[in-house]
N, C-alpha and C positions, 0 to 999 in steps of 0.2 A: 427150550424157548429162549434161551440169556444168549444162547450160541447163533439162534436162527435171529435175533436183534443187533447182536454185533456184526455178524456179518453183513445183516441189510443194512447195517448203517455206517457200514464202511463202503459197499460200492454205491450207496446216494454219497456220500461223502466225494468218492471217486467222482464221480460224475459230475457235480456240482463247485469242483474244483480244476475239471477240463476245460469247463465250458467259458468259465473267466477267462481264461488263460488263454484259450482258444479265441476269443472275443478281442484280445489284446493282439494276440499275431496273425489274425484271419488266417488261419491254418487248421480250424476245425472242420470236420466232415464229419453226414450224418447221413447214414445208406439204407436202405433196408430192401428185402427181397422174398416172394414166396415162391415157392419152389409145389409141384405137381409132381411127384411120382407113384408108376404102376402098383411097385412093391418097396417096401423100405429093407434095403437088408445094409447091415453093417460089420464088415470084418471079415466077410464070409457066414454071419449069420442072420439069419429069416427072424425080425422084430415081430413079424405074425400080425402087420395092423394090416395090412393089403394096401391098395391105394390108399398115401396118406397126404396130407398138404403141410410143407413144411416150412414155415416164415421165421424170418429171422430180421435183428433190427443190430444196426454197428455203426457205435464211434468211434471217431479217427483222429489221432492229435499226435503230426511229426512220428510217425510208426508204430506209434502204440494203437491200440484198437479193444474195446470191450464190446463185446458180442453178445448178445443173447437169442438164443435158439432154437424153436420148439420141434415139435414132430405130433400130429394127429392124426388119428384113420379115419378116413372117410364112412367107412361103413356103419362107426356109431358114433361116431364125431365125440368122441373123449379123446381129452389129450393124453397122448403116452409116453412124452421125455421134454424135459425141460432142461436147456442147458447151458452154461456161463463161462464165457473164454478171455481173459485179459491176455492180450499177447502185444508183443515186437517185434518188427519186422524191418531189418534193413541191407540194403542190396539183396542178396540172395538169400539172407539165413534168417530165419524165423525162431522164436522161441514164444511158449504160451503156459497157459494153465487154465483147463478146464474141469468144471463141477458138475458130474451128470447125475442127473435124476430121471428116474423109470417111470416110478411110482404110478403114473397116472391121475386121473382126476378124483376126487376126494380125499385122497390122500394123505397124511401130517409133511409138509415142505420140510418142517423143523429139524427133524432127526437125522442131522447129519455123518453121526455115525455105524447108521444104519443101512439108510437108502442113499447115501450120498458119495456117489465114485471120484474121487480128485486124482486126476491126470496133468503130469507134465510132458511136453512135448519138443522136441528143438527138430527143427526139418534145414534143410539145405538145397536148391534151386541152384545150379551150376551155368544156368544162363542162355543164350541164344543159339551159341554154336554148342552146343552140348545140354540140351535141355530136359537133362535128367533131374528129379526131386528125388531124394532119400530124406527119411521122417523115421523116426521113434521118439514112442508113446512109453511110458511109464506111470500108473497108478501106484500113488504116494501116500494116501489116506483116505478115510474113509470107510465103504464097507468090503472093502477090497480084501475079504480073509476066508482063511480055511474053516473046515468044520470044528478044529479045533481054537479057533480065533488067530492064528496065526496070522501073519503078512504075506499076499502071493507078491505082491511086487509085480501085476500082471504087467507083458510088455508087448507091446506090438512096432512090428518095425518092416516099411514100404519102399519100395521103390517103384515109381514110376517117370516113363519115358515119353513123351509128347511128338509127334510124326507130324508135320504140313503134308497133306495132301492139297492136291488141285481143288477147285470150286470152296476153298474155305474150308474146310472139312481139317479136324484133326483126332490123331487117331492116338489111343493113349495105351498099351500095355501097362501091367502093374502089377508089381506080386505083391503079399503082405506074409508074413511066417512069424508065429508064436517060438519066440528061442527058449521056452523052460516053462516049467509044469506050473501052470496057471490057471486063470477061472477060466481059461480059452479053452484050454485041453492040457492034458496028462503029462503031456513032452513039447518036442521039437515036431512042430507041424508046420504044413503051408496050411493058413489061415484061407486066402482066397488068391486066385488067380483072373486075371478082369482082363478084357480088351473092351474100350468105349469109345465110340466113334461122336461127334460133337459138331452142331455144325448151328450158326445163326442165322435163321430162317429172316428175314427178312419184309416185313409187313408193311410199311412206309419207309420214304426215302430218309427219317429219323428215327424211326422205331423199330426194331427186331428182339427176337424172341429165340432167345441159345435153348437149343434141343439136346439130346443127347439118347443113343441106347447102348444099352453094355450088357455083354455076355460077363457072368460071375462062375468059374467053379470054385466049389469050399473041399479040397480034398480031403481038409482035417473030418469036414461033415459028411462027405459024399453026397451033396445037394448039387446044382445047377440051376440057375436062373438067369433067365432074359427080361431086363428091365429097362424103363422108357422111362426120362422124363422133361419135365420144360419149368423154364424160372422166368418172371419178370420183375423184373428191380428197379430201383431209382439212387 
């Protein structure tokens, strides 16, 4: 409980020390977005909610940004992850750290070293004439351990490619692979393989609505999934 109070009272602390500051340079920004998809899968793995609705709300101050993230299934409407991202972001290279929770609804939020996954991430974005992203993820703390308590040091590491096509459309290849025996799997696996096509539908001469569907295989899983989905934001 002392751990789940310090920590809440460091990001209102956070938050309420942007917002000055931000107020002073008019250089705050405050976004938010829900997201509609068919199936939730992540990493190459089936989250098992089916359609779920997932909103997220994000500050922004000179490239920093704290994030927060949900994910819920439609079919019983409990939430099933809740999630916290402070990151930086400038020119092409991104670095974060995210706190994910599974748990669902009812849950204890507190026990963070139980249900609580802490991920570091640093990605890189190589720009317009070459707009490839590479990304690795690292779980640092947490409950991120073996049966014997040990540390997996799970690690996930992306690369994807962005394609223009004609009529707007962008088309995105992406591998992901597990490099070492983790909560992912046993070894050196491809985690998932994606092609997702992307396009902004268009509803008013000021308003559209970014679509997207994507073919997923998980050859680590031997699963395959074709999923849809649509966000509106502000």
């Amino acid at each position: 409980m002392r751990t789940m109070i310090k920590t809440t009272s460091l990001l209102l602390l956070g938050w309420t020390t942007i917002i000055p500051l931000a107020n002073a340079q008019d250089k705050f920004e405050v976004s938010g977005n829900v997201e509609l998809v068919s199936s939730y899968v992540w990493r190459g793995m089936d989250q098992e909610s089916g359609a779920s609705l997932q909103p997220s709300l994000t500050l922004g101050y000179k490239g920093f940004s704290l994030e927060a993230w949900g994910s819920g299934s439609l079919s019983d409407f409990h939430p099933q992850e809740f999630d916290i991202t402070l990151g930086y972001s400038t020119g092409g290279f991104g670095i974060s750290v995210t706190d994910y929770w599974w748990e669902g609804a009812g849950a204890p939020y507190g026990h963070y070293k139980d249900s609580h996954y802490f991920e570091g991430t640093v990605s890189y974005n190589f720009g317009e004439k070459c707009p490839l992203t590479l990304s690795w993820s690292t779980m640092c703390a947490g409950a991120d351990k073996d049966e014997k308590g040990d540390r997996y040091y799970s690690s996930y590491f992306n690369a994807a490619y962005d394609i223009a096509l004609p009529k707007e459309i962008t088309l995105t290849p992406s591998i992901g692979i597990n490099p070492y025996k983790s909560r992912y799997d046993e070894g050196f696996n491809v985690m998932d393989i994606s092609l997702k096509a992307s396009k902004d539908i268009k509803i008013t001469n000021s308003f559209s609505i970014p679509l997207y569907v994507q073919a997923i295989v998980s050859p680590a899983y031997d699963h395959a999934y074709l999923i849809a989905g649509l966000n509106i934001g502000f």
